[in-house]
TILOZA-822795 format. One line per field, with one value per residue (C-alpha): residue number from 1; x, y, z. Coordinates in steps of 0.05 Angstrom, whole numbers. Layout:
n (NUM; ...)
X (X; ...)
Y (Y; ...)
Z (Z; ...)
end
This chain:
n (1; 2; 3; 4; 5; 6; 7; 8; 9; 10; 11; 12; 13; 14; 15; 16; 17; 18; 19; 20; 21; 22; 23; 24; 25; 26; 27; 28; 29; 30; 31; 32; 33; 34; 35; 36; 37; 38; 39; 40; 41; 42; 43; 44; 45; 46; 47; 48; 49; 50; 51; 52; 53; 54; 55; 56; 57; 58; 59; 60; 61; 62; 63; 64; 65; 66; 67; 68; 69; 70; 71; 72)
X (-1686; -1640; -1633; -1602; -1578; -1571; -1532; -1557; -1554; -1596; -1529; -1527; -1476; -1487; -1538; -1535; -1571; -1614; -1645; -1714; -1749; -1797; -1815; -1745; -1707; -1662; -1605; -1606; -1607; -1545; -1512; -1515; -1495; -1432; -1422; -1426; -1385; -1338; -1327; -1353; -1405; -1435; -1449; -1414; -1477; -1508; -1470; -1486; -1484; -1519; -1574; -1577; -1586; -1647; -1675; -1678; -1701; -1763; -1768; -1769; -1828; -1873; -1867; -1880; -1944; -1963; -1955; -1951; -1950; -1983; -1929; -1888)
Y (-373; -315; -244; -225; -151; -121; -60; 0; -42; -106; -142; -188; -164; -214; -273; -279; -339; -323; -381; -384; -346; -365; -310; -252; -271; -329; -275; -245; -324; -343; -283; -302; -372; -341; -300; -348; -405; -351; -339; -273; -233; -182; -194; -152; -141; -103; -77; -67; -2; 10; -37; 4; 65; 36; 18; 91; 119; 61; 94; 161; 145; 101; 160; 215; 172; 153; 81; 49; -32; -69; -95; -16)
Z (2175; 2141; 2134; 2067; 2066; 1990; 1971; 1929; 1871; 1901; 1905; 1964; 2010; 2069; 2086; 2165; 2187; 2248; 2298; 2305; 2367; 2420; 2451; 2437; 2495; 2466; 2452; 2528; 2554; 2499; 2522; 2598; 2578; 2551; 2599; 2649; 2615; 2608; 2682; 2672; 2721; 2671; 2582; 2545; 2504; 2558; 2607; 2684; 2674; 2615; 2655; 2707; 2668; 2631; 2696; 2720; 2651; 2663; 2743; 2714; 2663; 2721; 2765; 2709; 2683; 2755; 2745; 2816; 2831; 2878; 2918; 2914)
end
């Protein structure tokens, strides 16, 4: 499987050749892999930080929409 990405003129610029997916989380578990093998403790695709600040925007939109869990 490939993505080919044309210019203005439909030349081909670049083919990237992309793994097939199960189910969209291959790249966060290849990314962790790396990390790890790495000796790192965060991915450099997605930060702790940057994590973290997701997670709040997600808290902020439960508790504006009233979305509660079970075990909460």
């Amino acid at each position: 499987m490939h993505i080919i990405v044309y210019d203005l003129n439909g030349n081909i610029v670049k083919k990237c050749e992309i793994p097939e997916q199960v189910n969209g989380y291959e790249y966060e578990v290849r990314a962790c892999k790396r990390a790890i093998l790495d000796g790192k403790l965060e991915c450099e695709e997605i930060p702790h930080d940057e994590t973290l600040t997701i997670l709040k925007h997600m808290d902020n939109l439960r508790k504006e929409w009233g979305v509660v869990y079970p075990f909460e």
